[in-house]
C-alpha positions as CSV (number, residue, x, y, z in Angstrom):
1,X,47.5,27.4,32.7
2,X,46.0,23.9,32.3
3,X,47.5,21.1,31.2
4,X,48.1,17.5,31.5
5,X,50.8,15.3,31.9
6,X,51.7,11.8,29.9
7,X,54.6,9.5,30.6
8,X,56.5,8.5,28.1
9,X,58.7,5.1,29.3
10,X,61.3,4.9,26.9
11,X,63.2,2.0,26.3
12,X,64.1,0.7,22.6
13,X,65.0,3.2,20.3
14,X,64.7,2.1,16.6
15,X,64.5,5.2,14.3
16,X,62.4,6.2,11.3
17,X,61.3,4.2,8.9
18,X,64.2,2.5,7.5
19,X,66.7,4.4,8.7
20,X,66.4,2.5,12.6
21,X,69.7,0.7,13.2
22,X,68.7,-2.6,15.6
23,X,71.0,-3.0,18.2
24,X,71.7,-7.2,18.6
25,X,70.2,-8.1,22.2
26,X,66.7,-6.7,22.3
27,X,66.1,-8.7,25.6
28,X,68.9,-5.6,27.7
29,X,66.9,-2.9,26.9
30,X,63.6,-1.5,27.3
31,X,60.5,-0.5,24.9
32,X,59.2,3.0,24.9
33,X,55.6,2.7,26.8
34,X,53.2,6.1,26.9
35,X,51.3,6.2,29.9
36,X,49.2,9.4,31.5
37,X,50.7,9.9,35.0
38,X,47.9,12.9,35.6
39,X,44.1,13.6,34.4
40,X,43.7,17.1,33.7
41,X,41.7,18.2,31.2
42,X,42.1,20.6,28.1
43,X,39.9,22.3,26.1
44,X,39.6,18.9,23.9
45,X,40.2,15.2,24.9
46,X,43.4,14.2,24.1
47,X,42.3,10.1,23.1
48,X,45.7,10.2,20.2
49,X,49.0,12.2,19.3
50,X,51.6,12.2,17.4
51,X,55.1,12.0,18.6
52,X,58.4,13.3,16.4
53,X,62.1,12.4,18.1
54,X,65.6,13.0,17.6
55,X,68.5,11.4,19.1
56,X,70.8,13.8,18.0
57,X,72.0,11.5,14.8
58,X,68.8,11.2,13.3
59,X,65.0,11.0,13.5
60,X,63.3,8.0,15.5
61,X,59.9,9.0,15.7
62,X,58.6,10.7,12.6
63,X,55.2,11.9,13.2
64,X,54.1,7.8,15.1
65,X,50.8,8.0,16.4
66,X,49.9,7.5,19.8
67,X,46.8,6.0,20.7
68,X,45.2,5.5,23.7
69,X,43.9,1.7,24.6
70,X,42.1,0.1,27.6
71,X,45.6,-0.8,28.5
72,X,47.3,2.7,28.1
73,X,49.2,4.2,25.2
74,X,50.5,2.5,22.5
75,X,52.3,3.0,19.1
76,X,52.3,-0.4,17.8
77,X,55.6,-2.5,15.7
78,X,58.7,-1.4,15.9
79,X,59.3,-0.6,19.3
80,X,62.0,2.5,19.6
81,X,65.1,1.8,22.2
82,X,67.8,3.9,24.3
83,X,70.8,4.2,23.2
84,X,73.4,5.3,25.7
85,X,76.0,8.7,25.4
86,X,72.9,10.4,22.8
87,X,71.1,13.4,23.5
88,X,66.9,13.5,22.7
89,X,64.3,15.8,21.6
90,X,60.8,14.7,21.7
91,X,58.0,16.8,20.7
92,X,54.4,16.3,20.0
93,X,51.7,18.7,19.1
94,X,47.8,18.3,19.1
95,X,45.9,18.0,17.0
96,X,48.8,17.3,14.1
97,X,46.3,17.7,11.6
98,X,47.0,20.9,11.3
99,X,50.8,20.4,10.3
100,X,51.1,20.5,6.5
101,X,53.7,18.3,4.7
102,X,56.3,20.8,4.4
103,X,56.3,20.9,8.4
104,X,56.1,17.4,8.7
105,X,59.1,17.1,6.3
106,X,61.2,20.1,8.2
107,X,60.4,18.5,11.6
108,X,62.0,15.2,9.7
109,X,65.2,17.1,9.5
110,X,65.3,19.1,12.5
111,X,67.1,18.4,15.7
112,X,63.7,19.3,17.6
113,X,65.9,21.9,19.7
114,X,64.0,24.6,21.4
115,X,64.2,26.6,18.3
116,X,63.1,24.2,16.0
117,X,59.8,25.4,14.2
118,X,56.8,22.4,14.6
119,X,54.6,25.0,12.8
120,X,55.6,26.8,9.7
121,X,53.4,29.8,8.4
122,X,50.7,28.9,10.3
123,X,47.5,30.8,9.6
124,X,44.7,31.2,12.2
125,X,41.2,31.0,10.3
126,X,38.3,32.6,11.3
127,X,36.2,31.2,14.1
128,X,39.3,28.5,14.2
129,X,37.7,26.4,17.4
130,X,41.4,24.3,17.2
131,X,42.8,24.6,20.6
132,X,46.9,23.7,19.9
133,X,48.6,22.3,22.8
134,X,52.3,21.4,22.7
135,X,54.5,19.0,24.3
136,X,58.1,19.0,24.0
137,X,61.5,17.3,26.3
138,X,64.9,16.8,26.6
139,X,67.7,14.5,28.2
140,X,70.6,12.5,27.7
141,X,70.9,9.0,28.2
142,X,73.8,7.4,29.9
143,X,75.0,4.1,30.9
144,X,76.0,5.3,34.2
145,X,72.8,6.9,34.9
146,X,69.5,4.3,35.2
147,X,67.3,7.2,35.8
148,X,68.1,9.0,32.1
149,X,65.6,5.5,30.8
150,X,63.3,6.6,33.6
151,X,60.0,7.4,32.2
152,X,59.6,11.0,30.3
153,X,57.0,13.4,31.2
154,X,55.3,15.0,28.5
155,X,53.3,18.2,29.5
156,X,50.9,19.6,27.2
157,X,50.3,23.0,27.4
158,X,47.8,25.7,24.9
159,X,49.8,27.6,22.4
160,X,47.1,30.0,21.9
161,X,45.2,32.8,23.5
162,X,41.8,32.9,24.0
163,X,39.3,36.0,24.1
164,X,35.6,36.9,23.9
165,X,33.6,40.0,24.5
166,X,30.7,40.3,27.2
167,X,27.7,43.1,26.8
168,X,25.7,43.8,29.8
169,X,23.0,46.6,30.1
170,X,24.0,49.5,31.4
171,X,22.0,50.6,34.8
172,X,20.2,53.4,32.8
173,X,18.7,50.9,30.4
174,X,15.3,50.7,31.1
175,X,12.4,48.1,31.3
176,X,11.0,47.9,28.1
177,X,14.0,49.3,26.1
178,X,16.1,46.3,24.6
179,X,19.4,46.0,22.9
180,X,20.4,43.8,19.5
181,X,23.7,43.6,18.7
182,X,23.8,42.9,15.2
183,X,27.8,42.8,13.8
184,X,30.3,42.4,15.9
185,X,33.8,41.7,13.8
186,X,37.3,41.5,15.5
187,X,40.5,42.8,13.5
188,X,43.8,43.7,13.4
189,X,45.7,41.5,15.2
190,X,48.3,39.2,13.2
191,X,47.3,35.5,12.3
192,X,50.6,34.1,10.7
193,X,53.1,33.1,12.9
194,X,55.9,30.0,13.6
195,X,55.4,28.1,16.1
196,X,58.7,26.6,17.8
197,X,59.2,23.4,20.0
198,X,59.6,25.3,23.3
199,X,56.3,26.9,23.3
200,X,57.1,30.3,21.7
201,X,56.2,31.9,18.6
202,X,57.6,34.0,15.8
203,X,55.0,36.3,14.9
204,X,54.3,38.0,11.3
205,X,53.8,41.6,12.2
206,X,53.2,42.5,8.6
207,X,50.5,40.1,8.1
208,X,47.3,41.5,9.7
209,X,43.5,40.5,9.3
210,X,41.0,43.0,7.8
211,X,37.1,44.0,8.5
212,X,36.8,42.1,5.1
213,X,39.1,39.0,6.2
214,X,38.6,39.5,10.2
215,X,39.9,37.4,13.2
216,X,36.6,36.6,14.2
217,X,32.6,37.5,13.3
218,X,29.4,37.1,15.7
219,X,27.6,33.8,14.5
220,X,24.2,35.5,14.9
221,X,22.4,38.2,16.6
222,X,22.5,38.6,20.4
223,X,20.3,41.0,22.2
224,X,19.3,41.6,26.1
225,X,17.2,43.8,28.0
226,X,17.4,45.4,31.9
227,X,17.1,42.2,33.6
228,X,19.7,40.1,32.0
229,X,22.6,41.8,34.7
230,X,24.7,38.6,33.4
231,X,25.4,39.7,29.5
232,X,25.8,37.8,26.5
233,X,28.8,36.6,24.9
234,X,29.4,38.2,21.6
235,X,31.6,34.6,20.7
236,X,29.7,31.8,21.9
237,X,30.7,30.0,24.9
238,X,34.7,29.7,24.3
239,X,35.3,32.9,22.1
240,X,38.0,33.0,20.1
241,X,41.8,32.2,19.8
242,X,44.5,34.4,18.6
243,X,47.9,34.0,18.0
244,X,50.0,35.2,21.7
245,X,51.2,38.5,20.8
246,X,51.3,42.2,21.5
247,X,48.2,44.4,21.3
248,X,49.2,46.1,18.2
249,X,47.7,49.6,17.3
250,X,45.3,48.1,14.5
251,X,43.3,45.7,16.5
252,X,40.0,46.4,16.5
253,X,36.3,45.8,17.6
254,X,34.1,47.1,15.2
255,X,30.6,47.3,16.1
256,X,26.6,47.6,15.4
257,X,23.6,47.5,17.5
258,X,20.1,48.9,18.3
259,X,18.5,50.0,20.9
260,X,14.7,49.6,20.8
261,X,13.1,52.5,23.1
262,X,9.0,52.7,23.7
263,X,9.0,50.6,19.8
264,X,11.5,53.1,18.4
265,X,14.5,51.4,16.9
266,X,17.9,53.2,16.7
267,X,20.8,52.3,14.9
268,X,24.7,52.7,16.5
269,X,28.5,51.7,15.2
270,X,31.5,51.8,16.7
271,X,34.9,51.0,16.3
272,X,37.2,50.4,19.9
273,X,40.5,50.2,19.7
274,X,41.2,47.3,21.7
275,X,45.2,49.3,22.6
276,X,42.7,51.4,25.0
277,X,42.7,48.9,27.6
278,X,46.1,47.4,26.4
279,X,47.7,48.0,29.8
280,X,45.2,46.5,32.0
281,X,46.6,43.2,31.0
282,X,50.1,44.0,30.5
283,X,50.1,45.2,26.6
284,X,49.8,41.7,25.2
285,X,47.9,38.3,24.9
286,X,49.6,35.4,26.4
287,X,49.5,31.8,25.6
288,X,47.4,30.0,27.7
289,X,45.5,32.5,29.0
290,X,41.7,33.7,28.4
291,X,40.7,37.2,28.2
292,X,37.2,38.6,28.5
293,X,36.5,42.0,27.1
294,X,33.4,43.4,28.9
295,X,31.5,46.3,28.5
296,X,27.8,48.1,29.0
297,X,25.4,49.9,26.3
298,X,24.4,53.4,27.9
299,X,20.6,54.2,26.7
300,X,22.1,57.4,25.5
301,X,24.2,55.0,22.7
302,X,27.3,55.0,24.6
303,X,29.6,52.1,25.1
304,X,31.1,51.9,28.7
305,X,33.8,49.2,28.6
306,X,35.5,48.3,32.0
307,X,38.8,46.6,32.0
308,X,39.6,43.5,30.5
309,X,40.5,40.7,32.7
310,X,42.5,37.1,32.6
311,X,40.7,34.7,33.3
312,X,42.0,31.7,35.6
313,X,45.3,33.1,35.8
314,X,45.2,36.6,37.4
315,X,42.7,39.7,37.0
316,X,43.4,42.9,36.5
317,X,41.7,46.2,37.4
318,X,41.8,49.6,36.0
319,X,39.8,52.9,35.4
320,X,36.7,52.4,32.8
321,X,36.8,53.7,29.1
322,X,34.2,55.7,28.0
323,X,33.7,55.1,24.2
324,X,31.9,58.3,23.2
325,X,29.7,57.1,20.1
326,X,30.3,59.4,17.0
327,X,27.2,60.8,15.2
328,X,26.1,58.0,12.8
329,X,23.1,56.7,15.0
330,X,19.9,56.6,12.7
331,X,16.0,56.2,13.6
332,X,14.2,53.7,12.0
């Protein structure tokens, strides 16, 4: 799973707004300094976050932006502090844009335990090219222990899944004879969900997108011939994401293309039930993980899709599905 690390050197804990009680000798204690210990890359640079904390009495960081500088990471006046015998929650998620008041309030409120929803009702849109990565950590600080003030790793890591589908020609496509796939609309899966401090989410199983209101729809046409062995991606470069969650029974690629033999154009549709290959990558979509449907156009019409594998993080093999097309081919 990528991910990257920050460092967060805490020292001087002065809480929201003005509810931060000062403690009288600044000079004994230590500011909070963010600094990246590790440079790996997500999906999108990272160059500011925002940081929410609890101290187990109340909130010290509500929502503070961290920004990076020439000189590190910085969140500007007032300067948050330890305080000894309290237990901490940080948590920070990227991009917060995409928290909406009534998050940011509940976050307020919350403890930022591992239960603690960051994300309320969150809804996936269409083509949603937001790649969510989430940070969260806990300790207690102690008089008698220096290192519970050491410095507080903060790893990000994707909340989401990732998928995209892959046509290749089939061997029994011939030269001459190309394919154009003209529609190709993902459904089914759900795309509401909470999404809690610890990583995990509560999904809405009742709440599932349509072939009107899909996951996801092709940009444009795509099209190949015999000699490109390498595909097209139906999704662009970096597909899709989709809420981590089990393959449910409705989801759903649905379909069109036309295969152009000696200047005579056919027409196909399809709809695959992506629970075909379910197994192949252990009946669900993980966070942090990228799955790549692929599959070949016969000349016949048929679809031959082989199993889907995980990119990065393991692969997975498993007898091909033959889609048998039903009769609704027409000659233009």
């Amino acid at each position: 799973m990528k991910q990257f690390i920050l460092y967060i050197l805490p020292l001087l804990l002065t809480a929201c707004a003005d509810s931060i009680i000062q403690e009288p000798d600044d000079t004994a204690r230590t500011p909070i300094d963010f600094r990246p210990s590790v440079s790996r890359a997500v999906t999108t640079a990272v160059t500011d976050f925002d940081i929410w904390g609890h101290n187990g009495e109340q909130c010290i960081f509500e929502g503070v932006t961290v920004t990076q500088g020439t000189d590190g990471w910085s969140y500007g006046d007032p300067l948050r502090y330890w305080e000894n015998d309290k237990s901490y929650c940080f948590a920070s998620l990227y991009p917060a844009s995409v928290m909406t008041d009534y998050d940011k309030t509940w976050v307020k409120n919350a403890t930022l335990c591992d239960t603690t929803s960051i994300l309320t009702n969150y809804r996936l849109r269409q083509h949603t090219d937001v790649d969510l990565v989430l940070a969260s950590h806990s300790r207690t600080c102690t008089a008698d222990d220096p290192t519970s003030k050491d410095p507080v790793a903060l790893t990000f890591n994707h909340v989401l899944a990732r998928i995209n589908f892959t046509a290749k020609p089939h061997s029994s496509i011939s030269s001459g004879t190309t394919v154009e796939i003209t529609e190709a609309t993902v459904f089914g899966m759900s795309a509401i969900g909470n999404l809690h401090v610890n990583g995990t989410w509560s999904i809405n199983e009742m709440m599932h997108t349509t072939e009107q209101y899909p996951m996801a729809t092709m940009d444009s046409a795509v099209s190949f011939s015999q000699s490109d062995t390498d595909g097209v991606k139906l999704y662009g470069t970096d597909g899709f994401y989709v809420l981590p969650q089990t393959v449910g029974v409705y989801s759903q690629l649905s379909i069109k293309y036309t295969i152009t033999r000696s200047g005579v154009a056919t027409n196909y549709s399809h709809e695959y039930s992506l629970t075909l290959a379910s197994s192949a990558i252990g009946g669900e979509w993980k966070a942090g993980r990228s799955y790549s449907y692929n599959f070949e156009i016969i000349d016949d019409g048929n679809i031959l899709f082989t199993a889907p594998k995980v990119a990065a993080w393991e692969e997975n093999s498993g007898n091909n599905i033959i889609i048998q097309i039903p009769s609704t081919s027409t000659n233009e």
